[in-house]
C-alpha positions in Angstrom: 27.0 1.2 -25.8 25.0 1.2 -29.0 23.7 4.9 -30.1 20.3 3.8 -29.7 20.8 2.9 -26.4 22.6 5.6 -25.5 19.8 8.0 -27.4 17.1 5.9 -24.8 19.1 6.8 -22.2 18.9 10.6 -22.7 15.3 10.1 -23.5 14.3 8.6 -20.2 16.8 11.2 -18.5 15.3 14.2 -19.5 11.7 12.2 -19.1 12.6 12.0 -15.1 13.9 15.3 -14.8 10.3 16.7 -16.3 8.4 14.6 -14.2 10.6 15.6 -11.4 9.9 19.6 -12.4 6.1 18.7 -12.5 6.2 17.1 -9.2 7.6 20.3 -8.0 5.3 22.8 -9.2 2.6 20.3 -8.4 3.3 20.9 -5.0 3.9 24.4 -4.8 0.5 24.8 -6.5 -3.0 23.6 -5.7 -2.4 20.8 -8.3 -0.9 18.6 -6.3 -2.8 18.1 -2.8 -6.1 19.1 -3.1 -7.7 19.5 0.5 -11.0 17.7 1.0 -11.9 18.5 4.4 -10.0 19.9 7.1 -6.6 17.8 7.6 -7.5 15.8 4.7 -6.7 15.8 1.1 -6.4 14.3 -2.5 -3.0 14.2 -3.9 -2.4 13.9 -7.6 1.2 13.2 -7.1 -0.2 10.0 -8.3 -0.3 10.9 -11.7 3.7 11.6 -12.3 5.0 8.5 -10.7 2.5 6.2 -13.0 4.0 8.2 -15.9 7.3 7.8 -15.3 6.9 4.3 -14.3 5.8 3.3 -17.7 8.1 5.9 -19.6 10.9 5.3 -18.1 10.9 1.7 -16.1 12.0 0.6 -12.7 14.8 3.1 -11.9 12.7 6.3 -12.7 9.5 5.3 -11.2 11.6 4.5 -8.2 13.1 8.1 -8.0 9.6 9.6 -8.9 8.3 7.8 -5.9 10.8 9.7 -3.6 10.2 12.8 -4.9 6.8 12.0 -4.3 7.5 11.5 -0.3 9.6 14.2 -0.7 6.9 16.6 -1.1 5.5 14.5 1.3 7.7 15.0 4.1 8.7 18.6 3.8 4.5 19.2 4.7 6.0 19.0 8.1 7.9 22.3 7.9 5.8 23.4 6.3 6.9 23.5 3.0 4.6 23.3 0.1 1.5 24.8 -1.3 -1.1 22.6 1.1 0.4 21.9 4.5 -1.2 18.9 5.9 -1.4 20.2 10.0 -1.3 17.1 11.0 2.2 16.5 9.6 4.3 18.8 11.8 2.8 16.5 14.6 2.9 13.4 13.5 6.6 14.4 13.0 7.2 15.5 16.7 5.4 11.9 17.7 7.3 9.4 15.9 9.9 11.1 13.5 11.3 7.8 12.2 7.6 6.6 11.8 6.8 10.0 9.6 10.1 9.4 7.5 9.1 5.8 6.9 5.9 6.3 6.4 6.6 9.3 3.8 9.2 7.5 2.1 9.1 3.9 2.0 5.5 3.3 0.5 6.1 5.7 -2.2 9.3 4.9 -3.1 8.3 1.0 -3.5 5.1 2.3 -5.4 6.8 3.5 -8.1 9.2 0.9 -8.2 6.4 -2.1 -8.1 4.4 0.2 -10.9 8.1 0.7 -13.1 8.2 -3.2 -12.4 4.8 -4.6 -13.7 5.2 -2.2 -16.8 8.2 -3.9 -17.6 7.3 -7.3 -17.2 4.3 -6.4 -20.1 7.2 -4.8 -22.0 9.2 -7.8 -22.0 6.1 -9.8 -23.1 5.6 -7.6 -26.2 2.7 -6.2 -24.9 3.0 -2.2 -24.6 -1.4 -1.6 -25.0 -3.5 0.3 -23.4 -3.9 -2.6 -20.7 -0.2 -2.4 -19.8 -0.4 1.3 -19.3 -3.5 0.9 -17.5 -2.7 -2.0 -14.9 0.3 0.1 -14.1 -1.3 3.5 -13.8 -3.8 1.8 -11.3 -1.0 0.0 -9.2 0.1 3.3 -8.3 -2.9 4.6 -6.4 -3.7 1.2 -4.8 0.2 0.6 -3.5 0.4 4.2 -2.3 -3.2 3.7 -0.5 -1.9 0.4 1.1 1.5 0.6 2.0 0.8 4.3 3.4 -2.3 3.1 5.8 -0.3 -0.3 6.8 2.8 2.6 7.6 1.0 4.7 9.5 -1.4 1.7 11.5 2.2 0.2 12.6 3.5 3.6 13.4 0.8 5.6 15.0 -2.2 2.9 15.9 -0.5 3.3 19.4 -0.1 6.8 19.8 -2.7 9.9 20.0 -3.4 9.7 17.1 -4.9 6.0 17.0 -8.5 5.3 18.2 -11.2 7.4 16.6 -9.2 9.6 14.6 -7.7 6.6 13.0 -11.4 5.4 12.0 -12.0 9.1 10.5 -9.0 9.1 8.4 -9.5 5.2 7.4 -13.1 6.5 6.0 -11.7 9.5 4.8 -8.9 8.1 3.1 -11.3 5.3 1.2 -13.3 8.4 -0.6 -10.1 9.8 -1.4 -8.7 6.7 -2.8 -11.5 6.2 -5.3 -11.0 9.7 -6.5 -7.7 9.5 -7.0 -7.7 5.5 -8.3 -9.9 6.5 -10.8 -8.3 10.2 -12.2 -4.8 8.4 -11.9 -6.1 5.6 -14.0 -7.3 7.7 -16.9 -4.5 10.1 -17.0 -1.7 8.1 -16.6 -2.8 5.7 -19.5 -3.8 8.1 -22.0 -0.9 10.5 -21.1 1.5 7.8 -20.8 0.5 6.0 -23.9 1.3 8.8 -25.9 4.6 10.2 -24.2 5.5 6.1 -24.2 4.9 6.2 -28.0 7.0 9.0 -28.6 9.7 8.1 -27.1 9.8 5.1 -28.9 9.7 7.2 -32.5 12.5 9.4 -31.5 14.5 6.2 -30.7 14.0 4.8 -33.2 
């Protein structure tokens, strides 16, 4: 192993474990789910996972995403700064349904996002497009694979029907909001963290 590499290596090490010690205070403060309306909220836990997915590739946007459901998933004990009351019962309903539906679409939202960044890496093309496309993948997975998670899971259960059309419209709103503050702050952010690192590498 090359100094460089094993320089880059530190780099994106210490980049997860900050990202990792944001997440965490995200959630213990209002930053990180900001309630809407009742049961509903915006999360920004968005925001972290884009950055580490272009900082520091596949394997840290992959952790960053299950740090993401872990935040998540503690929401039904009631651990965090904004307890979701729906999550304690959802939990009681289908507990393998809330794990999988915590874990699993973030967890592959930060690896798809770490993914597409380094596909445009490996093409030579580190712009503002690359850090854009995947800063936006991030919202749009975590959107979709949660919704598809929870319709499979919980369609079929009390919590199908008409709260399922509340939270579909709900959700939409929310995803716009946070498509569009994850977009801008995970390119410009990661843009200039990305370019940094690449300095000190150097």
């Amino acid at each position: 192993m090359t100094k460089t590499s094993n320089r880059n290596g530190i780099y994106k090490m210490v980049l997860i474990a900050m990202f990792i010690a944001l997440m965490l205070v995200m959630n213990f403060t209002p930053i990180g789910y900001i309630t809407v309306t009742g049961a509903f909220s915006i999360t920004l836990m968005t925001i972290p996972v884009a950055l580490g997915a272009a900082c520091t590739g596949v394997s840290g946007g992959t952790i960053l995403g299950f740090v993401f459901g872990l935040t998540s998933f503690l929401q039904a004990f009631g651990i965090g700064f904004m307890i979701d009351p729906s999550a304690a019962p959802l939990f009681s309903e289908n507990p393998f349904g809330y794990i999988v539906t915590c874990f699993v679409p973030r967890i592959l939202t930060g690896l798809v996002a770490g993914l597409v960044f380094s596909l445009f890496k490996k093409k030579g093309h580190t712009g503002i497009w690359a850090f854009g496309v995947s800063s936006a993948i991030v919202p749009i997975l975590n959107t979709v694979l949660f919704m598809s998670s929870y319709i499979a899971f919980y369609s079929n259960t009390s919590f199908g029907g008409a709260v399922m059309s509340v939270l579909l419209t709900i959700l939409t709103i929310n995803f716009l909001v946070e498509l569009l503050v994850t977009t801008i702050a995970g390119t410009t952010i990661s843009k200039v963290v990305y370019s940094q690192v690449m300095k000190q590498s150097r």
